[in-house]
LUMMAR-734054 format. One record per residue (C-alpha): residue in one letter; x, z, y. Coordinates in nm, 2 decimals, padded with zeros to 4 digits. Each point is the difference from the previous one (the first is absolute). Last residue first. Layout:
REM residues N
+------+--------+--------+--------+
! code !      X !      Z !      Y !
+------+--------+--------+--------+
!    a !      X !      Z !      Y !
...
+------+--------+--------+--------+
END
This chain:
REM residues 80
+------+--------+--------+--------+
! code !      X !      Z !      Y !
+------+--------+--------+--------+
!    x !  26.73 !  09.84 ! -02.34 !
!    x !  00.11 !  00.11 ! -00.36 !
!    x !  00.09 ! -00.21 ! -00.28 !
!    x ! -00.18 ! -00.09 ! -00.33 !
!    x ! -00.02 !  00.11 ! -00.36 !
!    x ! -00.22 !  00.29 !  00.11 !
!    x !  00.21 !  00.26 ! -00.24 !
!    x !  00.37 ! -00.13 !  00.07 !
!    x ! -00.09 ! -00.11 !  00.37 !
!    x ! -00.13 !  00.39 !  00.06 !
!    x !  00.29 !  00.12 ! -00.21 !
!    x !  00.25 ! -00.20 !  00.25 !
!    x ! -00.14 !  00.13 !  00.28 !
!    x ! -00.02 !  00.33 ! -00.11 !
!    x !  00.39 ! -00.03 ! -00.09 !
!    x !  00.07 ! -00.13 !  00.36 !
!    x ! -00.22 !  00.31 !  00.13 !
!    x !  00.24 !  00.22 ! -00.16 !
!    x !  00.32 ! -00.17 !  00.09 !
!    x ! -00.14 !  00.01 !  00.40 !
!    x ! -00.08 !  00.45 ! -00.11 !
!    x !  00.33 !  00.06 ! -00.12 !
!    x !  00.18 ! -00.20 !  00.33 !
!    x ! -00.24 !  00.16 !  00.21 !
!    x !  00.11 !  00.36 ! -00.19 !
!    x !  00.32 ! -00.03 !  00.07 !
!    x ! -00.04 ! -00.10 !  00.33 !
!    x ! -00.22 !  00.34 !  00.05 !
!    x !  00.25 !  00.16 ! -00.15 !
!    x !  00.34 ! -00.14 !  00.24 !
!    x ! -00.26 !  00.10 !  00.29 !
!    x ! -00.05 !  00.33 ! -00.16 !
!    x !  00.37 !  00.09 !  00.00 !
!    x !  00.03 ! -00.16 !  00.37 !
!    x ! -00.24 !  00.27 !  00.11 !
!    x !  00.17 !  00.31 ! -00.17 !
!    x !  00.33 ! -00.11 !  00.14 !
!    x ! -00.19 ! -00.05 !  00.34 !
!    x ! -00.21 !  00.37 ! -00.10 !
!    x !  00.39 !  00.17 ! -00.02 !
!    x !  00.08 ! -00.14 !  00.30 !
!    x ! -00.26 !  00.15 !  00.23 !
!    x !  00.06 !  00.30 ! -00.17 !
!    x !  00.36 !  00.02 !  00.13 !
!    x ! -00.12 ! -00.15 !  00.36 !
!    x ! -00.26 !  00.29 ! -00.01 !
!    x !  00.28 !  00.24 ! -00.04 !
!    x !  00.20 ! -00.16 !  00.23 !
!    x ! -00.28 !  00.03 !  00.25 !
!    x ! -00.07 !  00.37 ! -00.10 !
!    x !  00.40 !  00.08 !  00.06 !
!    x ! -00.06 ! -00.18 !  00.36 !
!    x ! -00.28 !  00.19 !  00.13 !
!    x !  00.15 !  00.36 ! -00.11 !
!    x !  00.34 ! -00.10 !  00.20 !
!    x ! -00.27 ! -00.15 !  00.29 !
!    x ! -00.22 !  00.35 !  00.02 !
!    x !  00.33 !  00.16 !  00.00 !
!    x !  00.14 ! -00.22 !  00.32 !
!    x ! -00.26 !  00.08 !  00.18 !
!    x ! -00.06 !  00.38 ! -00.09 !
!    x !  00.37 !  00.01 !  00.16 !
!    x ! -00.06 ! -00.19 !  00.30 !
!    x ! -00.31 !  00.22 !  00.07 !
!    x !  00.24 !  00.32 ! -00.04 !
!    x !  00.23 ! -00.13 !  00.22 !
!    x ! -00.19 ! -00.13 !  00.28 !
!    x ! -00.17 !  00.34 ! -00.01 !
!    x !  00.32 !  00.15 !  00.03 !
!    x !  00.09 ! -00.20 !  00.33 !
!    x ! -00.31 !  00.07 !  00.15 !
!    x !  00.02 !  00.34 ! -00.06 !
!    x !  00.32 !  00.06 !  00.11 !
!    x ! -00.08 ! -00.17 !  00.34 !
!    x ! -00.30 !  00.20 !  00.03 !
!    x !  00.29 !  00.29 ! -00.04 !
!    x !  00.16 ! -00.10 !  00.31 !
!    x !  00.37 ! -00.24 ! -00.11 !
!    x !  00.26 !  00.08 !  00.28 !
!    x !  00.16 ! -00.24 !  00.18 !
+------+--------+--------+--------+
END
């Protein structure tokens, strides 16, 4: 059997879109682990300000117990 040059052709062209294929999914996948990478970094970042914002719940409830307390120290009577 031999191969006319249409045949060639075809066969090449398969080859060459194969090719630009499986580059455009090598380039696809490097920027998807980047983004996983920075994806992890703003989780870390996240869970660091969760861990300050309970911080500063607990700062702020110890606060608003000292108010209270001032408010019943000065008024001489409790709070609703």
């Amino acid at each position: 059997m031999v191969m006319t040059p249409e045949a060639w052709t075809v066969i090449g062209t398969g080859v060459v879109l194969l090719i630009a294929i499986a580059a455009s999914n090598r380039q696809l996948r490097s920027e998807m682990n980047a983004l996983r990478g920075e994806m992890n970094e703003l989780r870390g970042q996240m869970n660091g300000i969760h861990v300050e914002i309970g911080r500063l719940r607990e700062r702020m409830a110890k606060l608003e117990g000292l108010l209270e307390g001032l408010r019943e120290a000065i008024s001489g009577r409790k709070a609703a």
